[in-house]
Structures are given as structure tokens and as C-alpha cells.
C-alpha positions as CSV (number, residue, x, y, z in Angstrom):
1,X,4.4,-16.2,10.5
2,X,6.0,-17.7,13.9
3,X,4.7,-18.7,17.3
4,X,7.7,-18.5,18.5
5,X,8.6,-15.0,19.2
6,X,9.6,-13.3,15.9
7,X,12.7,-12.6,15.3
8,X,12.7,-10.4,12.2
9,X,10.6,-7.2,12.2
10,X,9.8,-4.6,9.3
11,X,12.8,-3.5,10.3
12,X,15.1,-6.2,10.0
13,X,16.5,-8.3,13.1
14,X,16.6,-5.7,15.3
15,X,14.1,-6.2,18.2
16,X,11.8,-3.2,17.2
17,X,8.4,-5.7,17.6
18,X,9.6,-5.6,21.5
19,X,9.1,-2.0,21.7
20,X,6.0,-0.9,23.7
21,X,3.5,2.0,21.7
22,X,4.1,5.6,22.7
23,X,1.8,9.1,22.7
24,X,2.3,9.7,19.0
25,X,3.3,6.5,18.0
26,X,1.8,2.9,17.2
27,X,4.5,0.2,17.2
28,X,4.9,-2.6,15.4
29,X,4.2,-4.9,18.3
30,X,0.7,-3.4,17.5
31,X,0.0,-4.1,14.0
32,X,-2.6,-7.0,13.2
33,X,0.0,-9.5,11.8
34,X,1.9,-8.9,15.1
35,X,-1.4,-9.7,17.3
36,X,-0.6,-13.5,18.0
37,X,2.8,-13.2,19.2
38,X,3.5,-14.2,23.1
39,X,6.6,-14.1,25.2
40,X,7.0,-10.5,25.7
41,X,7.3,-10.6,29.2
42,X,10.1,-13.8,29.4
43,X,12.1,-11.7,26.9
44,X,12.1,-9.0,29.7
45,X,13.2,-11.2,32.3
46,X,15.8,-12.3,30.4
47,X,17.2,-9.1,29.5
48,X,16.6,-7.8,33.2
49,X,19.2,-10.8,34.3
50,X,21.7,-10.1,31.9
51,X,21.7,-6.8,32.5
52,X,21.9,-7.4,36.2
53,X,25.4,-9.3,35.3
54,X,27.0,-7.4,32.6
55,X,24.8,-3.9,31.6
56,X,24.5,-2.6,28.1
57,X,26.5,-5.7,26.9
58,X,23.8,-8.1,25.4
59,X,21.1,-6.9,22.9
60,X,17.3,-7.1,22.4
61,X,17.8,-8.5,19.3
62,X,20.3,-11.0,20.4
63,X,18.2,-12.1,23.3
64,X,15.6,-12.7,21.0
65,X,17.4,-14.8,18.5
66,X,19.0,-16.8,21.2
67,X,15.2,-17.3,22.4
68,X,14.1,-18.4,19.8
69,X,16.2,-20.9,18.7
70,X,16.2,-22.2,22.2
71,X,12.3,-22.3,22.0
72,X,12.5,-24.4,19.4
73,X,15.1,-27.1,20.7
74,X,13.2,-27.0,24.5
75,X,10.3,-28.3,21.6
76,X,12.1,-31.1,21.1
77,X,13.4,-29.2,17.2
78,X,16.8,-28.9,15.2
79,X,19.1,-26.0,16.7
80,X,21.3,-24.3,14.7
81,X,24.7,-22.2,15.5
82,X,23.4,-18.1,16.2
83,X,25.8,-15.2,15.5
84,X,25.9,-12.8,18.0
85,X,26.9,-9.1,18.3
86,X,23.6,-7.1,16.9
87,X,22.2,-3.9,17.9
88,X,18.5,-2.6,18.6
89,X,16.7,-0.5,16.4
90,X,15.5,2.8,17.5
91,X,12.2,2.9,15.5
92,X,8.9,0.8,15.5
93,X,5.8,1.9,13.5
94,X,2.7,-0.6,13.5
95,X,2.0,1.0,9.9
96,X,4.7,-0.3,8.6
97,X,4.7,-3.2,9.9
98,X,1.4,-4.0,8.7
99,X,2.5,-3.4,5.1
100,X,5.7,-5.4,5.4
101,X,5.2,-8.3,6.9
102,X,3.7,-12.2,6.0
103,X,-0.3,-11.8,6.7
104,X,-1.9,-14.9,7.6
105,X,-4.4,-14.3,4.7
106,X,-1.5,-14.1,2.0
107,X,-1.4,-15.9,-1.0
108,X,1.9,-17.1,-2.3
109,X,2.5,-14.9,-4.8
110,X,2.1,-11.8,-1.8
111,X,4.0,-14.0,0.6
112,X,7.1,-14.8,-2.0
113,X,7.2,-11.4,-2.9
114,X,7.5,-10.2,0.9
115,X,9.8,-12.8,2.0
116,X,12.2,-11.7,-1.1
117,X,12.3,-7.9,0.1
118,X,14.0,-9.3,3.0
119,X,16.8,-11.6,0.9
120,X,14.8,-15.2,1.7
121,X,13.7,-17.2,-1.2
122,X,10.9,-19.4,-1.8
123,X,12.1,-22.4,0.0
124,X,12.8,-20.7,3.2
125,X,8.8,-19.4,3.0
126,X,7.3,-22.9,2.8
127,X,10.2,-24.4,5.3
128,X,9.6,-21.1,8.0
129,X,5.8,-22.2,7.9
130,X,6.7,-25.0,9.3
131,X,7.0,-23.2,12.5
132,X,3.1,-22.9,12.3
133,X,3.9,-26.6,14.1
134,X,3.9,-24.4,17.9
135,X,1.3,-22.6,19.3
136,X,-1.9,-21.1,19.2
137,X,-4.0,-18.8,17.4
138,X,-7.1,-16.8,17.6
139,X,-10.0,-16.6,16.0
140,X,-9.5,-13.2,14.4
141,X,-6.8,-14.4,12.5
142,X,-8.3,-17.1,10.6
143,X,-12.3,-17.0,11.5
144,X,-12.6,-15.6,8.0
145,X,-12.2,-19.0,6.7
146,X,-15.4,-20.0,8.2
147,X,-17.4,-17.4,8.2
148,X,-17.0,-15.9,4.5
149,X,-18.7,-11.9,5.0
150,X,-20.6,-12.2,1.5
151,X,-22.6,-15.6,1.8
152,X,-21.1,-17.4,5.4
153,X,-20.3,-20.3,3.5
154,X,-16.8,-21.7,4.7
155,X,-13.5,-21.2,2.7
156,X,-13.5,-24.6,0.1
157,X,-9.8,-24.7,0.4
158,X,-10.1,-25.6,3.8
159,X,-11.3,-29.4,4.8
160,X,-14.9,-29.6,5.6
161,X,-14.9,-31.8,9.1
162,X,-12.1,-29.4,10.2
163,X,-13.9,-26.2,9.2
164,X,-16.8,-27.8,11.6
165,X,-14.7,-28.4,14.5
166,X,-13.0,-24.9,14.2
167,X,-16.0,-23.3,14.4
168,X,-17.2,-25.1,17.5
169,X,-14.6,-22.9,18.8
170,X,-15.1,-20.0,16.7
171,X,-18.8,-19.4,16.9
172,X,-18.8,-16.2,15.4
173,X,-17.0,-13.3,13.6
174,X,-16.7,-11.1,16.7
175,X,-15.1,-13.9,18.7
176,X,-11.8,-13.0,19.6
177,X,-11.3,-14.8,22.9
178,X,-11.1,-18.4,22.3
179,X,-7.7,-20.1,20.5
180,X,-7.2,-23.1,18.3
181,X,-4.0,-24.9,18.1
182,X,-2.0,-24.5,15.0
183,X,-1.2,-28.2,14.8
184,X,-3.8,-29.9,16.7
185,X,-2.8,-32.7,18.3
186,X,1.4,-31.7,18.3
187,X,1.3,-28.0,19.0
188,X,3.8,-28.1,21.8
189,X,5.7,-29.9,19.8
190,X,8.3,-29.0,17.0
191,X,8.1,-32.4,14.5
192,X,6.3,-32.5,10.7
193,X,2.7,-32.8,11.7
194,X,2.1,-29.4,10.7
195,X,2.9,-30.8,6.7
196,X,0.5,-33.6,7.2
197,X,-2.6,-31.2,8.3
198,X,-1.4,-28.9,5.2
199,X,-1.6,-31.5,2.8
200,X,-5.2,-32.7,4.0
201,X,-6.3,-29.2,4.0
202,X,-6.4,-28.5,7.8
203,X,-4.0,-25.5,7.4
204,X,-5.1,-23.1,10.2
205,X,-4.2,-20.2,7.9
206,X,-4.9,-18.8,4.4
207,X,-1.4,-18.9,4.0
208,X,-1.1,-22.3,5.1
209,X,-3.8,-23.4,2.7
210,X,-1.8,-21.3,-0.2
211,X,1.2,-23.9,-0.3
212,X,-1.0,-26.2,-1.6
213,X,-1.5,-23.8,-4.9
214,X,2.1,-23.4,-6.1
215,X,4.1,-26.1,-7.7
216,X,7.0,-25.6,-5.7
217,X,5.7,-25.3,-1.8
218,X,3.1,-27.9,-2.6
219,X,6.1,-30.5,-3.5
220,X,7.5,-29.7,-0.2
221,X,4.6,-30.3,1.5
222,X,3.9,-33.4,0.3
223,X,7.5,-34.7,1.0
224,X,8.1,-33.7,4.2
225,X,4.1,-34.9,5.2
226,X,5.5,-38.4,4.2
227,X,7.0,-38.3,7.4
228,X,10.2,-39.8,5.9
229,X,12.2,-36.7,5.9
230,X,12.0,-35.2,9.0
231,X,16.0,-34.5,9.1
232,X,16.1,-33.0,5.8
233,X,13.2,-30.3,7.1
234,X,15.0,-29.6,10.5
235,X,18.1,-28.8,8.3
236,X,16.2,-26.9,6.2
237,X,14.8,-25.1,8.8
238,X,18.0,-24.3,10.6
239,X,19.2,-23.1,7.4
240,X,16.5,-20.7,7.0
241,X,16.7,-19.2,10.5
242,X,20.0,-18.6,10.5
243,X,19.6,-16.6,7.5
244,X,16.0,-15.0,8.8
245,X,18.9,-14.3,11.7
246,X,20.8,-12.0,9.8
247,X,17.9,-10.3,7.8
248,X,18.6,-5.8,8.7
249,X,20.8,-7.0,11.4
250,X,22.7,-3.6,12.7
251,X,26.0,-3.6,14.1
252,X,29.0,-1.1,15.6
253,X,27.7,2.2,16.1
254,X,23.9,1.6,14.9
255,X,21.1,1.7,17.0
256,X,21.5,1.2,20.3
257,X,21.8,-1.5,23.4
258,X,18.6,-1.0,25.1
259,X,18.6,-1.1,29.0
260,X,14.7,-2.5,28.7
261,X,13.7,-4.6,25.4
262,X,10.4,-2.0,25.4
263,X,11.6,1.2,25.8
264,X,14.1,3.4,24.1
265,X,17.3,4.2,26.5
């Protein structure tokens, strides 16, 4: 649930989603929740300099969370102190993946009980949507919304002038080359817009749209779309990552230091 790169795999915070698919086995990088994510190739240029200067020294997965909180402060957002010293997992299954981590079609109730499984609570689920603020998407990950399978009428949770412009870009259920910004208007651009579209239904995502239907993400949402607590929800959210940071983090003699972020040493 991150345009950014995402830190925290199936596995935990171990940089499996960087490993590349092998004869035998589909990694997680793969799996359909995974489908959006970008950056692969900066993460390996990264680690190619770094290993250049002091070899098997830094980690995948500490590249990445550095990344990613840099990502976020380059976009103008909070930053937020990042713990070093983990270790890169030696497995990567797309299967599991798919079962473990936030879908973009998720309800609360699914996305609450995920996000728990991995130690982060309720509030860090509607505050880590907020990264929906960056980026792009494409149409296969929310073109269900406007084209419902049983009767093509558009999802009603989902704001009807915005449903019209999406699918000016989505024109059909098979289109999977065109992208929509996740926070039109701001998607370069880490602020609170992202709230405001939420609470006037122009959530890109299912799971956007679902904050609106619990009591307790939908107060959020409302506050923070106020636009009067934008420091309170950059503290939030540098709460939450640094605790997304330290979700199946492995350390000492686990896992490995890979030489390459996609490839096993």
C-alpha cells in the first residue's frame, strides 16, 4: 500500500520484494499486490555504489529503508530517525505474498486484520495510506471500480464526476497500460491532499474508499482533510514507519548481506 518502494514484505523488513523470480520459483516482487511498485533499478544502483566502497557491509533491506524515508523528505514529507544494521532474507514466494499483504481491493476489516499479523495497529493503517499521496497507478488495480463485471455500473462508493474522468483513462477492463495519479493534482508531492480526495470519495483504491466505513479511520480522515493538522499526520506518519521499519527485521547471523539486491549470494 506504498508508492514509494515498500519496505516491509511478507516476510518482514527484509528486502525479499527486491528479489528477481527464478526456474522453480515466483517471487514476491511478482505477486499482484506487488505489481505497482517502481524503483527497482535505483535501489540497484545504490547498492552497486556502496558495495563499490565498503562490500558486504550495507544491506538490501537497509538500503531500502533509507530509500524510502529519503523518498519521502526529497517529496517535500516528515523524516524520521532509521535504525540500521538488518539483514536480507533468503526467501521470496509471490504466493505468499499475495496472501499476506494489504490488497488494494481490501475492506477494513481484511486490511486491520493484515496489518495486525505484522504488530501495526489501526491507526498506523489509515496514517500509512496516506502514502497513497505519491505516485501512480494502473488501471488493473482499481479499473474494477468502474467497470463492475456483473452489470458495468460504477462502484457507488466512489464519486461520480471522478469515476467519469478515470475512465477517460481507463476505457476498458483489459487496459493495463495507461496510469492515473493517486492524488491528482499533488502526486509528486508528500502533503494531506490525499485525505481531502478520500473524504469526497475520490479514493483511487477500494481500500482508500474503505476508511470512509469505519468509525475510527473515517475520523482521521476527516481531521487531517481539514488541512489544519498537517504536523500531527507527518508525526504520525514517522511514527508508523519507523515501526513498519522494524516489522521481521533479521539481524546477527540471519539471512544474509546480498552482493546484488536481486539475486541470492
Amino acid at each position: 500500500m506504498s508508492t514509494y518502494m515498500q519496505m516491509v514484505s511478507s516476510q518482514g523488513c527484509d528486502a525479499s520484494v527486491l528479489l528477481e523470480s527464478t526456474e522453480g520459483n515466483v517471487a514476491e516482487k511478482d505477486a499482484k499486490p506487488n505489481k505497482s511498485l517502481r524503483g527497482f533499478g535505483s535501489v540497484e544502483r545504490v547498492k552497486a555504489k556502496l558495495e563499490a566502497a565498503c562490500p558486504g557491509v550495507v544491506s538490501c533491506a537497509d538500503v531500502l529503508t533509507l530509500m524510502s524515508r529519503d523518498a519521502v523528505v526529497l517529496a517535500k514529507g516528515p523524516s524520521w530517525p532509521v535504525a540500521l544494521g538488518r539483514r536480507d532474507g533468503r526467501v521470496s514466494s509471490a504466493a505468499e505474498a499475495s496472501s499476506q499483504l494489504p490488497p488494494a481491493s481490501g475492506d477494513v476489516p481484511l486490511l486491520a486484520k493484515i496489518f495486525a499479523s505484522k504488530g501495526l495497529g489501526l491507526k498506523d493503517l489509515v496514517v500509512l495510506s496516506g502514502a497513497h499521496t505519491l505516485g501512480t497507478a494502473h488501471c488493473p488495480s482499481f479499473v474494477d471500480r468502474l467497470y463492475n463485471t456483473t452489470d458495468g455500473l460504477v462502484d457507488p462508493s466512489l464519486d461520480s464526476e471522478y469515476a467519469d474522468k478515470l475512465r477517460l483513462k481507463c476505457r476498458s477492463v483489459d487496459d493495463r497500460a495507461m496510469l492515473s495519479e493517486m492524488d491528482p493534482g499533488s502526486f509528486k508531492t508528500f502533503d494531506t491532499s490525499y485525505y481531502r480526495h478520500v473524504a469526497k470519495r475520490r479514493g483511487l483504491f477500494r481500500s482508500d474508499a474503505a476508511l470512509l466505513f469505519d468509525a475510527d479511520t473515517r475520523d482521521y480522515v476527516q481531521r487531517i482533510a481539514t488541512g489544519k493538522f498537517d504536523a500531527e499526520f507527518f508525526r504520525d506518519f514517522s511514527a508508523s514507519m519507523t515501526k513498519m521499519g522494524d516489522v521481521g527485521v533479521l539481524t546477527g547471523t540471519q539471512g544474509e548481506i546480498r552482493k546484488k539486491c536481486y539475486a541470492l549470494n
